[in-house]
TORDREN-393836 format. One record per atom (N, C-alpha, C): residue number from 1; residue in three letters; chain; atom name; x, y, z. Coordinates in nm, 3 decimals. Atoms other than C-alpha are relative to their C-alpha. Example, Ala and Ser with C-alpha at 12.3 -4.5 7.8 and 13.67 -1.06 7.14 Angstrom:
2
  resi  resn  chain  name        x        y        z
     1   ala      A     N    0.089   -0.119    0.000
     1   ala      A    CA    1.230   -0.450    0.780
     1   ala      A     C    0.090    0.120    0.000
     2   ser      A     N   -0.082   -0.119   -0.006
     2   ser      A    CA    1.367   -0.106    0.714
     2   ser      A     C   -0.077    0.109    0.073
***
This chain:
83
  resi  resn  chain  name        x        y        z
     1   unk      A     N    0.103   -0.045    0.091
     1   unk      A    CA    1.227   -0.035    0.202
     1   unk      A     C   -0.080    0.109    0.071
     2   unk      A     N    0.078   -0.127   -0.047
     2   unk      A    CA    1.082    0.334    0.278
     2   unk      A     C   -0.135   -0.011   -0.055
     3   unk      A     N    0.095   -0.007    0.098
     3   unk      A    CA    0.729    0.362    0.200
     3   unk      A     C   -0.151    0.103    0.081
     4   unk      A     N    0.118   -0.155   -0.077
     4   unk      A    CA    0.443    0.639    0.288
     4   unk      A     C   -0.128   -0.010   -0.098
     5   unk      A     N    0.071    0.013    0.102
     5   unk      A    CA    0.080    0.668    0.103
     5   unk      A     C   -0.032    0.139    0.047
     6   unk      A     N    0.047   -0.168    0.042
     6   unk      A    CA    0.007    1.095   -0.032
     6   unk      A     C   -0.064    0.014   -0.077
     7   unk      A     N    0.022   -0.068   -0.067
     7   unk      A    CA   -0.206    1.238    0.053
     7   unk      A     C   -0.050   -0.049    0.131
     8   unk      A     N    0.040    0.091   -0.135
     8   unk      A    CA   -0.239    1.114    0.444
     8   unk      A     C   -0.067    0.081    0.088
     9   unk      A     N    0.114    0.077    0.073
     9   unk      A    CA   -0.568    1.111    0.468
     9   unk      A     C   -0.005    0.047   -0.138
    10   unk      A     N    0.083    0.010    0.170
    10   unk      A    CA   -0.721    1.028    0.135
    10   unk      A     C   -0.112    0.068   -0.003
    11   unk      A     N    0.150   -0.082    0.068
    11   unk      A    CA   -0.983    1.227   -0.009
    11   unk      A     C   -0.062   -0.063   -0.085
    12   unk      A     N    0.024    0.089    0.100
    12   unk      A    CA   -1.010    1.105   -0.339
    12   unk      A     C    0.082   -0.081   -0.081
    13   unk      A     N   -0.122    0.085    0.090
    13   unk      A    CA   -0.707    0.973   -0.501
    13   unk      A     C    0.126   -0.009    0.099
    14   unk      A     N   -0.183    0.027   -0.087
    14   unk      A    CA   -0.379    0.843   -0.306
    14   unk      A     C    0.100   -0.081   -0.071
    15   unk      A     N   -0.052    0.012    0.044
    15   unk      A    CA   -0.109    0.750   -0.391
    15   unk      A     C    0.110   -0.122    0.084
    16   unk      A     N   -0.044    0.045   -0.122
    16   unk      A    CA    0.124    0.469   -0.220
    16   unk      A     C    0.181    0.006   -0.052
    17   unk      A     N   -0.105   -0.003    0.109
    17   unk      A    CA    0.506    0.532   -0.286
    17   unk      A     C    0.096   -0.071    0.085
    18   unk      A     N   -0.082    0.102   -0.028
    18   unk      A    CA    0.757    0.274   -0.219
    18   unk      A     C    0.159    0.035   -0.030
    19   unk      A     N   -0.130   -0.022    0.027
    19   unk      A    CA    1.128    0.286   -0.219
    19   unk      A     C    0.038   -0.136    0.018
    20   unk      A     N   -0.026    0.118   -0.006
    20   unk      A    CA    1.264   -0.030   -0.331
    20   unk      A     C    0.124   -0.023   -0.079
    21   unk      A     N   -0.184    0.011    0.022
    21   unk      A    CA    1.660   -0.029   -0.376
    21   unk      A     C    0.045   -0.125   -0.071
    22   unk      A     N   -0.052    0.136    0.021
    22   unk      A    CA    1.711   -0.386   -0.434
    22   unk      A     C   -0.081   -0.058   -0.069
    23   unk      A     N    0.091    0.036    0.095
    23   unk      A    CA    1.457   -0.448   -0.676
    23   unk      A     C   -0.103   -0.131    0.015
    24   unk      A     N    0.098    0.130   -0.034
    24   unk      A    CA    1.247   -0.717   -0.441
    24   unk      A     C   -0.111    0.009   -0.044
    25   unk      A     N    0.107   -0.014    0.053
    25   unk      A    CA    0.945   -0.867   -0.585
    25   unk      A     C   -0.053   -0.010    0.185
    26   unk      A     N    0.081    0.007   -0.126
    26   unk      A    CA    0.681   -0.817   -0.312
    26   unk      A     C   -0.142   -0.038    0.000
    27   unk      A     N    0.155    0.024   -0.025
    27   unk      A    CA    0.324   -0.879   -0.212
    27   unk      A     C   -0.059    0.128    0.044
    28   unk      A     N    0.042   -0.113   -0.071
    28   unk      A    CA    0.133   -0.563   -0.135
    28   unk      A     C   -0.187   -0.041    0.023
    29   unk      A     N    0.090    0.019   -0.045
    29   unk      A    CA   -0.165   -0.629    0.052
    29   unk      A     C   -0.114    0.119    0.061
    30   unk      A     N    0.038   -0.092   -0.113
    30   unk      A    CA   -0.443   -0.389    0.189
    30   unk      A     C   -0.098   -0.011    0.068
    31   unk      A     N    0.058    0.066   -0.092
    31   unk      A    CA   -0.676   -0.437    0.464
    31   unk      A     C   -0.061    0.139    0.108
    32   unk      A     N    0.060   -0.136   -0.066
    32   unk      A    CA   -0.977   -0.271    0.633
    32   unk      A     C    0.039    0.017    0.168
    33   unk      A     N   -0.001    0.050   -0.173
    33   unk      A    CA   -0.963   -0.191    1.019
    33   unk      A     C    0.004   -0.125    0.035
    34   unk      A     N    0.062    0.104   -0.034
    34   unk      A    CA   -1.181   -0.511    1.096
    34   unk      A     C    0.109   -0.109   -0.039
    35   unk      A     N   -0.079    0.124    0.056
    35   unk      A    CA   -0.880   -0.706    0.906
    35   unk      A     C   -0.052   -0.036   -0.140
    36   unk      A     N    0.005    0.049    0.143
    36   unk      A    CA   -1.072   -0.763    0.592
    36   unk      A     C    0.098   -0.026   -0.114
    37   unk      A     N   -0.050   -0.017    0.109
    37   unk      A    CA   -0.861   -0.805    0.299
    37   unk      A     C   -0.063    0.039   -0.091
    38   unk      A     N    0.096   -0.075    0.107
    38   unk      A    CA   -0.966   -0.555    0.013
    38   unk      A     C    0.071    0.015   -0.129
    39   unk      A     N   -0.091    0.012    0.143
    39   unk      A    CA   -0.703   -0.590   -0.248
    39   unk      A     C    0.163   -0.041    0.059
    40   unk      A     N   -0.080    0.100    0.001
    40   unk      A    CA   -0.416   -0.777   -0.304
    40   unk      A     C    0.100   -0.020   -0.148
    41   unk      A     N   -0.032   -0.035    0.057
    41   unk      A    CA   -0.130   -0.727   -0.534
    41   unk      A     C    0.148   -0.052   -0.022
    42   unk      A     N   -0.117    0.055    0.013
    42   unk      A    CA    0.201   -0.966   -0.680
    42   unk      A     C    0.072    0.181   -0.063
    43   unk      A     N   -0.074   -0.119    0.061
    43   unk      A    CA    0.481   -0.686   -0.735
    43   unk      A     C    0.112   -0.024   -0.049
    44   unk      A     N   -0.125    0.009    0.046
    44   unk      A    CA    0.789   -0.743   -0.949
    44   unk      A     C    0.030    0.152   -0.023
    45   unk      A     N   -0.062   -0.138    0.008
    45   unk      A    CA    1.009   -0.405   -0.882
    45   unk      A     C    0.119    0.029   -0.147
    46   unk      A     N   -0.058    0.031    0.079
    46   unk      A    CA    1.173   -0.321   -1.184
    46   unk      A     C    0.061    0.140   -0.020
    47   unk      A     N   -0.069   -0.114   -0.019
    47   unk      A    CA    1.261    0.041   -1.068
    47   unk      A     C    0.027    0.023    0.135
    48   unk      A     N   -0.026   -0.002   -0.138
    48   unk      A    CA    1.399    0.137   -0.712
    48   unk      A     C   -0.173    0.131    0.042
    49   unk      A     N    0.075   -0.072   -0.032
    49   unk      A    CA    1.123    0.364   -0.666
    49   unk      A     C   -0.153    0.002   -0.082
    50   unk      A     N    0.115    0.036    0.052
    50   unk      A    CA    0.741    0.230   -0.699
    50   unk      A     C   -0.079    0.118    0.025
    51   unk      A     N    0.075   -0.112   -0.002
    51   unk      A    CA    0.474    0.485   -0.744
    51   unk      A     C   -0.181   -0.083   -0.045
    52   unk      A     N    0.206    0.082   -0.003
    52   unk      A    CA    0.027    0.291   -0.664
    52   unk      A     C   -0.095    0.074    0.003
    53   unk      A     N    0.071   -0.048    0.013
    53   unk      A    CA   -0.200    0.435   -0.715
    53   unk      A     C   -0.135   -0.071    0.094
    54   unk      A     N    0.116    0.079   -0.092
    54   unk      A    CA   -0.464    0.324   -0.445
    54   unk      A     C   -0.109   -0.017   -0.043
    55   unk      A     N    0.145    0.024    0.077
    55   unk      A    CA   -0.773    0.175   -0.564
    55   unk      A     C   -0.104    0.042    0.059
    56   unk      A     N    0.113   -0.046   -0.031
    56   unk      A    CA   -1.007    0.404   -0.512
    56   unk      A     C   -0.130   -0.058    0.019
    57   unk      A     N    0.086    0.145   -0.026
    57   unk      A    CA   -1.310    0.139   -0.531
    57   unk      A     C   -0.032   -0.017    0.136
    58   unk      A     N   -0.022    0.086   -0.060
    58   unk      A    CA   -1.173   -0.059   -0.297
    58   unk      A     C   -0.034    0.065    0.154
    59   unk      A     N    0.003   -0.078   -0.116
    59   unk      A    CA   -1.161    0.208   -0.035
    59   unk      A     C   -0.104    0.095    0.054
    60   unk      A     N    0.195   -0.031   -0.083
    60   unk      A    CA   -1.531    0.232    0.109
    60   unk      A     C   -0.022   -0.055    0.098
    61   unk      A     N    0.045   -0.109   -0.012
    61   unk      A    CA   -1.630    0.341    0.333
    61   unk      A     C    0.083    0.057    0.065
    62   unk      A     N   -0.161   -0.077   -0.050
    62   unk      A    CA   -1.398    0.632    0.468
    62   unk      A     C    0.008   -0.044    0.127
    63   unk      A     N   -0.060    0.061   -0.072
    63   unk      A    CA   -1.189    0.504    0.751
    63   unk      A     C    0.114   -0.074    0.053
    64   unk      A     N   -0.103    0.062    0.020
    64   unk      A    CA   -0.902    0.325    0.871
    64   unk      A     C    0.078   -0.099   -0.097
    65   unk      A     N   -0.078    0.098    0.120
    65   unk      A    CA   -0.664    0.128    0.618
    65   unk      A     C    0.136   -0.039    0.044
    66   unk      A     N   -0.181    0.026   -0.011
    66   unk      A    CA   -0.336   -0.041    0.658
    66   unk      A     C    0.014   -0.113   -0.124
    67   unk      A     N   -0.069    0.119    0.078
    67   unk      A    CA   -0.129   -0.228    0.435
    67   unk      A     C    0.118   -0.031    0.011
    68   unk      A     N   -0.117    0.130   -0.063
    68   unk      A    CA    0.124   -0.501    0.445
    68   unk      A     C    0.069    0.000   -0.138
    69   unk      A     N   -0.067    0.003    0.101
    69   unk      A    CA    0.403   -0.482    0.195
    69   unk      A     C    0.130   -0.137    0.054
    70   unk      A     N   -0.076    0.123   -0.012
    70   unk      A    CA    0.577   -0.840    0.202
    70   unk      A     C    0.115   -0.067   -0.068
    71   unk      A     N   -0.095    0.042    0.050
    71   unk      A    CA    0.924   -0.956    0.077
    71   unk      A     C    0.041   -0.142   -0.018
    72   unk      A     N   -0.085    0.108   -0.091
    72   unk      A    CA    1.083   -1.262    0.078
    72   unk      A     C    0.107   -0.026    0.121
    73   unk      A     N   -0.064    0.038   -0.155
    73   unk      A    CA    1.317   -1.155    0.357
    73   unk      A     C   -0.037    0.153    0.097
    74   unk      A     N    0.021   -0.117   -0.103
    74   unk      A    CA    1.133   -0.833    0.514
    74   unk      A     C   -0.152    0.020   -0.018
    75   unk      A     N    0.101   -0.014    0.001
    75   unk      A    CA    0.791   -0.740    0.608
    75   unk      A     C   -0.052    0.141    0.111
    76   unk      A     N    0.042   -0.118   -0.073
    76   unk      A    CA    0.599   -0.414    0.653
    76   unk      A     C   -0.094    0.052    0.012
    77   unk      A     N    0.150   -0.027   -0.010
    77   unk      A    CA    0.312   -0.235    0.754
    77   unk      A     C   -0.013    0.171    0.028
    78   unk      A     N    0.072   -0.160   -0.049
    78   unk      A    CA    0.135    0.146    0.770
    78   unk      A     C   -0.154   -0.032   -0.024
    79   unk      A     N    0.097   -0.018    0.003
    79   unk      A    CA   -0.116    0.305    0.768
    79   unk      A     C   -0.063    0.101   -0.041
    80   unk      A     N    0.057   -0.124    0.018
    80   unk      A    CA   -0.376    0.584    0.634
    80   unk      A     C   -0.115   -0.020   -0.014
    81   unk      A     N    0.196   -0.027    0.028
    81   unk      A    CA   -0.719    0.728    0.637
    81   unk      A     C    0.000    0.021   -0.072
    82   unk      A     N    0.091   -0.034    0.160
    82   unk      A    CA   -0.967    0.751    0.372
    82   unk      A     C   -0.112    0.085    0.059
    83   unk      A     N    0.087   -0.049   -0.025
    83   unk      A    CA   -1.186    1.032    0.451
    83   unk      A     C   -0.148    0.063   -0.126
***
């Protein structure tokens, strides 16, 4: 599963885009520096290629972000700023 979030850093809108071949449902998780959890997200893939829209909201104040995209048999993680 390929996956990148554009524009890296965020300004105002990002985008998180997923490549998902095998049509796994996943968990997409995202999480401040500190570890917080700030959103949280069941995913049934129902095209090989997901396209998120990052919740702008969620992503205060500008700064580090990672998120955890979780399978039932694979698990992954990046990362991007929110400036």
């Amino acid at each position: 599963m390929e996956h990148a979030v554009i524009p890296n850093p965020v300004i105002d809108q990002g985008v998180l885009l997923i490549q998902n071949p095998h049509l796994e449902p996943f968990v997409l998780t995202i999480l401040r520096s500190d570890g917080r959890i700030i959103y949280t997200q069941d995913l049934k893939a129902a095209q090989p290629e997901i396209r998120l829209d990052l919740p702008h909201d969620a992503l205060s104040p500008a700064g580090i972000y990672f998120y955890r995209i979780q399978s039932a048999k694979q698990f992954y993680m990046g990362k991007f700023i929110r400036i």
